[in-house]
C-alpha positions in Angstrom: 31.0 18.6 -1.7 28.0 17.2 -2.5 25.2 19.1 -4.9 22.1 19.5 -3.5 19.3 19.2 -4.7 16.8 21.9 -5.4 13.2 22.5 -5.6 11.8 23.0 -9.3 8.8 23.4 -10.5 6.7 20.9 -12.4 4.6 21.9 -15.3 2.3 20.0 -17.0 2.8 18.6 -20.7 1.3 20.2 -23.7 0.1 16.3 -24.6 0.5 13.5 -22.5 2.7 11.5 -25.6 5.1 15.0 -25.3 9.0 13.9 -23.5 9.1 15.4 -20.0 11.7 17.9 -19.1 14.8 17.3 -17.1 17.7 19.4 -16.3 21.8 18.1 -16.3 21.8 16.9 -12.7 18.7 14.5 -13.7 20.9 13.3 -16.5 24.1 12.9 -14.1 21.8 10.7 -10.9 20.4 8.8 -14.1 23.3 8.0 -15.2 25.5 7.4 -11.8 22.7 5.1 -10.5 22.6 3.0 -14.1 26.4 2.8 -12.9 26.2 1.8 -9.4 27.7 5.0 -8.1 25.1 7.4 -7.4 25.1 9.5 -4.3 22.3 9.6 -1.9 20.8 12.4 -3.4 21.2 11.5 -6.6 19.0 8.2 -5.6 16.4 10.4 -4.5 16.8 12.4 -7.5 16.6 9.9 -10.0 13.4 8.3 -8.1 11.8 11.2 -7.4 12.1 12.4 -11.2 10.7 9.4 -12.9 8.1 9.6 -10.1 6.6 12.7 -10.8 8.2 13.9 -14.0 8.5 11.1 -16.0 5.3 9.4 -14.7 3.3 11.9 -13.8 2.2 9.9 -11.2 0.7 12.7 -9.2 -1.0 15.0 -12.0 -4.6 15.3 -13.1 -4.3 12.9 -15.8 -7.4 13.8 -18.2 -6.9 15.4 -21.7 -8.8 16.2 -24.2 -9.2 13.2 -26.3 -9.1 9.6 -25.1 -5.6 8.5 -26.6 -3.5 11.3 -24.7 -5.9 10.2 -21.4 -5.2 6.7 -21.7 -1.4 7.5 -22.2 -1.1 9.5 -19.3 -2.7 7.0 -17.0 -0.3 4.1 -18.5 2.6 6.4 -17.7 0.8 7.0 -14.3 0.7 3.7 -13.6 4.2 3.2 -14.3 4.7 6.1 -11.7 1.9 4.2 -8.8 3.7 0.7 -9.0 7.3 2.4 -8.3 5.4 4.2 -5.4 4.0 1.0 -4.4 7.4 -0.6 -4.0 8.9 1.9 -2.1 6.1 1.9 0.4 5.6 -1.5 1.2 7.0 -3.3 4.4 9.2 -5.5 2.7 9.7 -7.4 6.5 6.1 -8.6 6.1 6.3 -10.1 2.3 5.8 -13.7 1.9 8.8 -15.2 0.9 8.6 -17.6 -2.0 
């Protein structure tokens, strides 16, 4: 049977330049997607981690001095292009 996942809660990083927290199963649905086996859920796992963990794509992203700001909005950015992709309609892209 298949795990499911769960709903955790997302804290904020002392310092923007500070590694991001993860738990086993974000290791695992890392890990089986880098291998082409990853379950649907561990798709949605891995995406939705880098996302919002990894990225920080949806936190405030002002600290208190400009080098951990400017980190956190190129990690941000990061997290807004991967967004980007999986929103577009990829039926009305110009083919080149």
């Amino acid at each position: 049977m298949a795990e499911q996942p769960r709903a955790r809660k997302v804290a904020r990083a002392r310092s923007s330049a500070m590694p991001v927290d993860y738990e086993p199963a974000d290791v695992l649905a890392w890990q089986a997607l880098q291998r082409g086996e990853a379950e649907p859920y561990q798709q949605k796992r891995a995406i939705k981690w880098l996302v919002e963990q990894a990225a920080g794509t949806y936190e405030f992203q002002f600290y208190p001095t400009d080098r951990e700001t400017s980190f956190s909005l190129g990690r941000a950015f990061v997290g807004q292009q991967v967004v980007k992709m999986l929103n577009l309609d990829a039926t009305k892209l110009q083919r080149v």
